[in-house]
N, C-alpha and C positions, 0 to 999 in steps of 0.2 A: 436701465435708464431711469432717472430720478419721475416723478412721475408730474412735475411743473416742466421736465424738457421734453415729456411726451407730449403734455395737451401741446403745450407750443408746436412742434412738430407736425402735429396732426388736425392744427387750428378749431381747439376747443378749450373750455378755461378747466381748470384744474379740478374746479368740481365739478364737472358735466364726467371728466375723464375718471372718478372717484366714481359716483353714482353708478357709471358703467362697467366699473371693475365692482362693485360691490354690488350686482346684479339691482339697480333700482332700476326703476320706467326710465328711458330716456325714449326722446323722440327718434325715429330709423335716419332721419336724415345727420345726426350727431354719433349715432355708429355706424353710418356707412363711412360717416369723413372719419371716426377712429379707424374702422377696418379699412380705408385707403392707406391713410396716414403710416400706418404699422404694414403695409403688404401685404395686406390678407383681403379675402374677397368670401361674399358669401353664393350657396349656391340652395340653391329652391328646387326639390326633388318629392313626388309625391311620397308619404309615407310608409306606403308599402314598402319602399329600394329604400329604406333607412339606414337597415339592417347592412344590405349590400354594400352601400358605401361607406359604411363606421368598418368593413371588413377591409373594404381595399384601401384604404387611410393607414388602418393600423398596417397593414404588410406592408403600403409603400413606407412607414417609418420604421418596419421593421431593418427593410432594405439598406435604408438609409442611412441607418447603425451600424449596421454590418459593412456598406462598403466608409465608411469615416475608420472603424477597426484597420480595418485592412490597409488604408492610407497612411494610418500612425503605426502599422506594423511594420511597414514598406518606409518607413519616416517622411512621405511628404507631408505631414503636417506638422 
């Protein structure tokens, strides 16, 4: 998606949505509305379980893979 029909999308101007892909300061309340806007959500976990959950992320996308394979093996996709 072009990135003038993201900010649109996710009601922020096109350089708010720049700065936040190009890792600058934005304020939280301008990436929580991009992280709505786009379906994603953040979550606040003490940094100890960091670890833990960068582990179960990657298997659930391993999973993921694996049953999408198996869908265009089978051709429903």
């Amino acid at each position: 998606m072009p990135i003038d029909q993201a900010a649109n999308h996710c009601g922020v101007s096109v350089g708010m949505l720049s700065k936040l892909e190009n890792g600058k300061g934005v304020n939280l309340e301008h990436a929580l509305r991009v992280m709505d806007g786009l379906g994603l959500t953040m979550l606040v976990v003490p940094r100890a379980h960091a670890a833990l959950l960068e582990q179960a992320a990657a298997h659930a996308a391993r999973m993921d893979k694996n049953a999408a394979r198996e869908r265009q093996v089978r051709g429903e996709e």
